[in-house]
C-alpha positions in Angstrom: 0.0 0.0 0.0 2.8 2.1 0.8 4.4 1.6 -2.5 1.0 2.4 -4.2 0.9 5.6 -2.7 5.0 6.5 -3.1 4.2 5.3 -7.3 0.7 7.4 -6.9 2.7 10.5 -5.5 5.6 10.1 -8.2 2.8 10.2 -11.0 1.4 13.7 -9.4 4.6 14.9 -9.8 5.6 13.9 -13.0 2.2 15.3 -13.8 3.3 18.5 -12.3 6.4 18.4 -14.6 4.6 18.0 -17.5 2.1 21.3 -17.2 5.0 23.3 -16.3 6.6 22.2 -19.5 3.5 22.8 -21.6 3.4 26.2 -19.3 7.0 26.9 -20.8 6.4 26.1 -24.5 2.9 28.3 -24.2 5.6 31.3 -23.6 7.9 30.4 -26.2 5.2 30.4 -28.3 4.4 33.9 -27.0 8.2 35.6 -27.3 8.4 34.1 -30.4 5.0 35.3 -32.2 5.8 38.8 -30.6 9.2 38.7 -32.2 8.0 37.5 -35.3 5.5 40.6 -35.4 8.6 43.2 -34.3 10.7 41.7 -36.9 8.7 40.5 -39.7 10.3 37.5 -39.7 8.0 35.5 -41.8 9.8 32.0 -41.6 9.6 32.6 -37.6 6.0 33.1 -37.8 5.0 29.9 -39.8 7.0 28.1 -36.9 5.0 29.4 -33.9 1.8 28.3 -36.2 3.6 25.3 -36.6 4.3 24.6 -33.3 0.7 24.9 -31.8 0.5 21.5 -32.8 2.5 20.5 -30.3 1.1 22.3 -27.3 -1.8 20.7 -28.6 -0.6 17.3 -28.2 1.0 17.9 -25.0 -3.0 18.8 -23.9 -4.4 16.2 -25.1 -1.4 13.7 -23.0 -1.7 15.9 -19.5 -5.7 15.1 -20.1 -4.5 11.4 -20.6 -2.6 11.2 -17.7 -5.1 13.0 -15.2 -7.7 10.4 -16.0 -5.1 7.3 -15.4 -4.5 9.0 -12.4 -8.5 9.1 -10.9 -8.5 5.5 -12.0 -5.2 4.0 -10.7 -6.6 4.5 -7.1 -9.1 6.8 -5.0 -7.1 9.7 -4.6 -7.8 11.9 -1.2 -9.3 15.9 -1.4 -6.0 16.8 -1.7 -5.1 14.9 -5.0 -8.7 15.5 -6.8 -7.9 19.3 -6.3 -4.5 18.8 -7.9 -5.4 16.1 -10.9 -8.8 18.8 -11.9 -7.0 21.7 -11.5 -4.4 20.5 -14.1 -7.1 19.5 -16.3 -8.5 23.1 -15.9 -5.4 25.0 -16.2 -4.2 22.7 -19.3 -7.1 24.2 -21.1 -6.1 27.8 -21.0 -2.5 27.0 -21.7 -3.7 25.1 -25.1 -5.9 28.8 -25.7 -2.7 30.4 -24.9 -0.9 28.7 -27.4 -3.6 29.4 -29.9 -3.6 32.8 -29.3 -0.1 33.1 -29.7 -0.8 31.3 -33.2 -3.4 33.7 -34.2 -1.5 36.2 -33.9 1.9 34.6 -36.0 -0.8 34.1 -38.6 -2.6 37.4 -38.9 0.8 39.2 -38.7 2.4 36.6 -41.9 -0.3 39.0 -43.7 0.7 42.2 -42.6 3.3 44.6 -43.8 6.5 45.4 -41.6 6.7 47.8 -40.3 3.7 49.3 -40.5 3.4 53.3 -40.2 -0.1 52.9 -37.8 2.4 53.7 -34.8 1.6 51.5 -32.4 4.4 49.0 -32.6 6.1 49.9 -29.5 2.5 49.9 -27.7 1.6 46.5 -28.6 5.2 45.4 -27.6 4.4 46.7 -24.1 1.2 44.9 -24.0 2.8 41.7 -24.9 5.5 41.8 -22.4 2.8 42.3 -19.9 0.8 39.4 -21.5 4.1 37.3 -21.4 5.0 38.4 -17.9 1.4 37.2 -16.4 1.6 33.8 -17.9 5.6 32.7 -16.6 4.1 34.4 -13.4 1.0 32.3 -13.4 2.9 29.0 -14.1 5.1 30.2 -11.3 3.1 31.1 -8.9 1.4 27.1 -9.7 5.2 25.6 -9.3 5.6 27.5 -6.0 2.2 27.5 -4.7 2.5 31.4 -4.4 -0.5 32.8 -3.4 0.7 36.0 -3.7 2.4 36.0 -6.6 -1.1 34.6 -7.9 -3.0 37.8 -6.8 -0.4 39.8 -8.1 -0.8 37.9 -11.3 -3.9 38.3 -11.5 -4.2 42.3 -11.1 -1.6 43.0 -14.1 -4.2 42.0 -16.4 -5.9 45.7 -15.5 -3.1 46.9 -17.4 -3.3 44.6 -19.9 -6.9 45.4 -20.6 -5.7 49.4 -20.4 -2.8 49.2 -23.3 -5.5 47.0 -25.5 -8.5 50.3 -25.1 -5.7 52.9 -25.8 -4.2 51.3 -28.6 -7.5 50.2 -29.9 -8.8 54.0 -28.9 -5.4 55.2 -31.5 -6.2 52.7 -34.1 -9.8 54.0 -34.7 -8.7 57.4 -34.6 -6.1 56.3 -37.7 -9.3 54.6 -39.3 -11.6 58.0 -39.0 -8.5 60.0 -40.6 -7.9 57.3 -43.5 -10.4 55.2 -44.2 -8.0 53.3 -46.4 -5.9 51.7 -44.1 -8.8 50.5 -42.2 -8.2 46.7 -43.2 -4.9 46.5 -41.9 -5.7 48.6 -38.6 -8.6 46.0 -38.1 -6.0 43.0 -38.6 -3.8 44.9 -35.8 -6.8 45.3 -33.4 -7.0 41.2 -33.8 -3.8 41.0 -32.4 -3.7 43.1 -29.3 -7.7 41.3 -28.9 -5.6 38.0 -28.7 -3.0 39.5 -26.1 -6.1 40.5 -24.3 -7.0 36.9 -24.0 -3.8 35.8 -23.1 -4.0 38.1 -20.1 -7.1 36.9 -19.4 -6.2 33.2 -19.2 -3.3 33.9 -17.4 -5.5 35.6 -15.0 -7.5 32.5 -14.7 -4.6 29.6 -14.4 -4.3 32.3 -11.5 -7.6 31.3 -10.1 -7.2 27.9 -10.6 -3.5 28.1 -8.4 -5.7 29.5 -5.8 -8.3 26.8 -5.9 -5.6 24.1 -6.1 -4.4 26.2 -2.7 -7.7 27.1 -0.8 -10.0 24.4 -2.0 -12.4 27.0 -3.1 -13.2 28.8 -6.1 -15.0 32.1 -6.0 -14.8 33.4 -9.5 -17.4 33.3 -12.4 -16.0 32.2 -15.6 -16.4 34.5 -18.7 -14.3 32.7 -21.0 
């Protein structure tokens, strides 16, 4: 029985191990889309689309292993809190990684660099974006409660750079009709930053279940 437990225990942690890889290749996937966009580097870009497949399949084996693990034996509070809150966090990693996709895809269509301005804003916003999810994936590793809440409030400014750039990209619009398709493709991306913020805010909420045993937010996504 002893053994069970010490394999049981192992598995959690190897489980562990695994999201914080997928965490880690979610952010790659980030820093490189964001370069990609800075840089125009088209062959760069087609990669982070690319690689999306393999978040994808790193999902679909994290999902795998939680439900092994609710078989192998009846896990305590403690261990159903852990194996679901993988299983919750794993989904916003995978929409992290889609996001970061998106935006690898819209920007293989765009023309760099772009005289709209707003480079070095949505270069901000997606450091922020970045910055939330290592945190996030941190604050999981360390069962950081604090660095969870702090997490979570960055993505106020997250949501702050995507109305003023959004606010300057209109304006641009109103002056020049003409260069309203490729402003709309730009408001596309800082929209999918926004949602990286936002599931980075929730894998926040999810490290604070995993902690408290309760969850107190109503999801919106």
């Amino acid at each position: 029985m002893i053994n069970s437990r010490q394999n049981f225990d192992t598995e959690l942690e190897e489980l562990s191990e695994d999201l914080i890889k997928m965490g880690e290749s979610a952010t790659t996937a980030i820093d490189r889309a964001i370069d990609a966009f800075h840089t125009g580097d088209k062959e760069l870009m087609k990669k982070v689309v690319k690689g999306d497949r393999k978040i994808n399949e790193m999902e679909r084996n994290i999902e795998q292993r939680c439900l092994r693990l609710l078989l192998k034996q009846q896990p305590v509070a403690s261990d159903l809190r852990k194996i679901s809150t993988a299983i919750k966090m794993i989904t916003d990693i995978e929409r992290i990684g889609d996001a970061a996709a998106d935006i690898a895809e819209i920007s293989l269509h765009l023309n760099i660099p772009s005289s709209l301005g707003v480079l070095e804003d949505i270069t901000n916003m997606a450091k922020i974006a970045r910055e939330m999810v290592s945190d996030a994936i941190d604050s999981y590793v360390k069962e950081d409660l604090d660095l969870a809440q702090k997490t979570r409030e960055k993505d106020d400014l997250v949501d702050e750079h995507f109305l003023r750039i959004r606010g300057i990209l209109g304006e641009k619009i109103r002056e020049d009709i003409e260069i309203m398709d490729e402003a709309m493709d730009y408001v596309m991306i800082i929209k999918y930053l926004e949602r990286i913020g936002d599931h980075a805010e929730n894998l926040c909420e999810w490290v604070e279940f995993y902690k408290t045993g309760v969850y107190k937010y109503e999801r919106i996504l």
